[in-house]
BALO-506336 format. One record per residue (C-alpha): x, y, z. Coordinates in pm, whole numbers, plus 50000, padded with zeros to 5 digits. Each point is the difference from the previous one (the first is absolute). Example, Ala and Ser with C-alpha at 12.3 -4.5 7.8 and 13.67 -1.06 7.14 Angstrom:
// BALO-506336
512304955050780 501375034449934 
//
This chain:
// BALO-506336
493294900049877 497405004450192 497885030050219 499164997250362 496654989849916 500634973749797 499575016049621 502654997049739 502315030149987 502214986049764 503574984449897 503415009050135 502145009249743 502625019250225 502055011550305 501655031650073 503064996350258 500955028050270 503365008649865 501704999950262 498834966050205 498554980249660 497444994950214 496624995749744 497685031250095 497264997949761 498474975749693 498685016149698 496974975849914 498275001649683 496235003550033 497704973649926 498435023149753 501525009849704 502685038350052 503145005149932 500305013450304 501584979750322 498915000050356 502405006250263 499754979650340 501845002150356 502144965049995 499884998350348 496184998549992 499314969949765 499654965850197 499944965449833 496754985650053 498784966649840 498005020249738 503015016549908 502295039150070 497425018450188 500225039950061 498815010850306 498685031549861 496315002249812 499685005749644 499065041750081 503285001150144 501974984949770 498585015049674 500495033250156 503744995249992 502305015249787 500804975149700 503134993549759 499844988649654 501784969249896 503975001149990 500015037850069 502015006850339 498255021250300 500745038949981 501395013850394 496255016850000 498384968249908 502334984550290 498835023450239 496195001249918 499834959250039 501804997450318 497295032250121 497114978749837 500374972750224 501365020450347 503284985149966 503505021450108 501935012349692 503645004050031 502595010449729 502064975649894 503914996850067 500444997649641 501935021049791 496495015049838 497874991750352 497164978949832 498494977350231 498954973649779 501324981949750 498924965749738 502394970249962 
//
C-alpha cells in the first residue's frame, strides 16, 4: 500500500468488518519497516491506482494512529480512539457486546 504522496506505507495484511453491515471499515497494514506493530487505515479512503492501494492520508497522519498488534482483536477504547483519529462517527454496535468492528 501506498501514501498519498507516493511512498511505500506498507502491505495489507487485514480488514476489520462493521458488525453489523460487514461492510470493511479499516486495513491493518504492516509497515514497510520492520514493528510488530500494525497500521490501521479508513477502507473507504484507499483507491486503486496503477502503482498500487493508495491512502489518501500522509504518512504524519497515519503513523499517528492508534495501532494493533498482529492477531490480537481491537479493545471498545481502541474502537473508539481510531474512529476519533480519523473524524469518523462512532456508533455502538447492535451486537450482543456492541463492538463495532470485527476480523473474518
Amino acid at each position: 500500500m501506498l501514501l498519498r504522496d507516493g511512498d511505500r506505507l506498507g502491505k495489507l495484511v487485514d480488514v476489520y468488518y462493521d458488525a453489523d453491515s460487514d461492510d470493511p471499515v479499516f486495513l491493518c497494514v504492516k509497515p514497510r519497516l520492520f514493528s510488530s506493530k500494525q497500521l490501521l487505515v479508513p477502507a473507504d479512503k484507499v483507491h486503486e491506482t496503477p502503482a498500487g492501494l493508495t491512502v489518501d492520508w500522509s504518512e504524519d497522519d497515519v503513523r499517528g494512529a492508534p495501532t494493533t498488534k498482529p492477531g490480537v482483536g481491537l479493545s471498545g477504547v481502541e474502537e473508539l480512539r481510531v474512529f476519533r483519529h480519523y473524524g469518523m462517527e462512532f456508533t455502538l454496535s447492535t451486537a450482543d457486546n456492541g463492538r463495532r468492528l470485527v476480523r473474518h
